[in-house]
C-alpha positions in Angstrom: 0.0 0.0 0.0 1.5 3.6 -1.1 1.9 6.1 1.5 -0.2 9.4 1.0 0.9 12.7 1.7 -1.2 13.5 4.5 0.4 10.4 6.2 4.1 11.7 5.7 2.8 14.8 6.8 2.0 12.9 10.0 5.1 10.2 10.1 7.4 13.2 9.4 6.3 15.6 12.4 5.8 13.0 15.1 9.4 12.6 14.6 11.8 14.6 17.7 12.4 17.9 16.9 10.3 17.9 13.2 8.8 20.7 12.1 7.5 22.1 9.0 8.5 25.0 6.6 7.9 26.1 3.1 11.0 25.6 0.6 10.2 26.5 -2.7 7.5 24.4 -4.7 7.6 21.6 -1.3 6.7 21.2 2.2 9.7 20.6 3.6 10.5 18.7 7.2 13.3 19.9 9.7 15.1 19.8 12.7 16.5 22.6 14.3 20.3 21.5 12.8 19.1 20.8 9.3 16.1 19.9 6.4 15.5 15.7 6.5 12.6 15.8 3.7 10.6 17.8 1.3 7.6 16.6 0.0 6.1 18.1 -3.6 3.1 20.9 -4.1 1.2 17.5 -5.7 2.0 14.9 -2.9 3.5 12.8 -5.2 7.3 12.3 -3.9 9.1 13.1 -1.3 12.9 13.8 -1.4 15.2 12.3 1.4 18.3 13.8 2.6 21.0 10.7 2.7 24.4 10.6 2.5 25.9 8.6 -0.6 25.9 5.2 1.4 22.1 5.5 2.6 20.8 6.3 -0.9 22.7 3.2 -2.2 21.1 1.7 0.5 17.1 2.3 -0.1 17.7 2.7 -4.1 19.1 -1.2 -3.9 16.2 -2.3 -1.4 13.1 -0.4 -3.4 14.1 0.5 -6.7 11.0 1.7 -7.9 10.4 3.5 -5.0 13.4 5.2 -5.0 16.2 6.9 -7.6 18.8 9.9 -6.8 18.0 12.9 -7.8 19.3 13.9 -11.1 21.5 17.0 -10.0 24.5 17.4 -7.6 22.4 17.4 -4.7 21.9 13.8 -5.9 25.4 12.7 -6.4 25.9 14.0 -2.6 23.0 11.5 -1.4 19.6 13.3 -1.9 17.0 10.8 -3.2 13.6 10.8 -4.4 10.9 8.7 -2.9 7.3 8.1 -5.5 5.1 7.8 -2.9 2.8 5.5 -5.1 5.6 3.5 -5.3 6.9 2.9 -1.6 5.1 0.8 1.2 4.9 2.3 4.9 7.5 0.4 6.6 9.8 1.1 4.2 9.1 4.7 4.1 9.4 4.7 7.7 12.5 3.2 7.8 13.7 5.8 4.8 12.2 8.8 6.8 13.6 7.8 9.9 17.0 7.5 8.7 16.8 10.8 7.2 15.8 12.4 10.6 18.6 10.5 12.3 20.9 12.0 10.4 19.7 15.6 10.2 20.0 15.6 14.2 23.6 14.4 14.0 26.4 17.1 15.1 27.7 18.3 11.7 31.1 16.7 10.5 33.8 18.9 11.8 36.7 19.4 9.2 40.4 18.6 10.5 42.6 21.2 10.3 46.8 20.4 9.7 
């Protein structure tokens, strides 16, 4: 069963910390630190903020469900999600691994 936008709406903001904001076209879903997800004007994707080894991850798992987006934002982990496409526990899963990361400290750079 496909997930509908009302219920990422839901999934996404019962998460620690989640709110919700406008960016651009989408609805997108934060933390304070950082954006986790943005869902589009039409409900019909939402776009996940991995890192490269997380999208590898979901795209191997769902394929149709999921493909990187076709930018450099895509080549540094962000992934689309067809919501038609994706069942709920693996949406959940996706979604809550997004979140996980968006609370993480930022990486800090070594310096020599």
């Amino acid at each position: 069963m496909s997930v509908t936008p009302a219920r990422v709406r839901k999934l996404a903001l019962a998460l620690e910390g989640a709110s919700e904001v406008p960016h651009f076209d989408r609805a997108a879903f934060r933390t304070p630190r950082r954006m986790f997800a943005t869902m589009s004007g039409d409900g019909r994707d939402v776009n996940f903020m991995f890192d490269p080894m997380l999208q590898e991850h979901y795209v191997a798992m769902a394929p149709d469900a999921f493909a990187p987006l076709a930018n450099a934002w895509g080549k540094q982990g962000a992934t689309r999600c067809l919501l038609k496409a994706v069942d709920e526990a693996t949406f959940r899963s996706a979604l809550a691994a997004a979140h996980a990361r968006s609370m993480a400290p930022p990486a800090r750079m070594k310096r020599k």
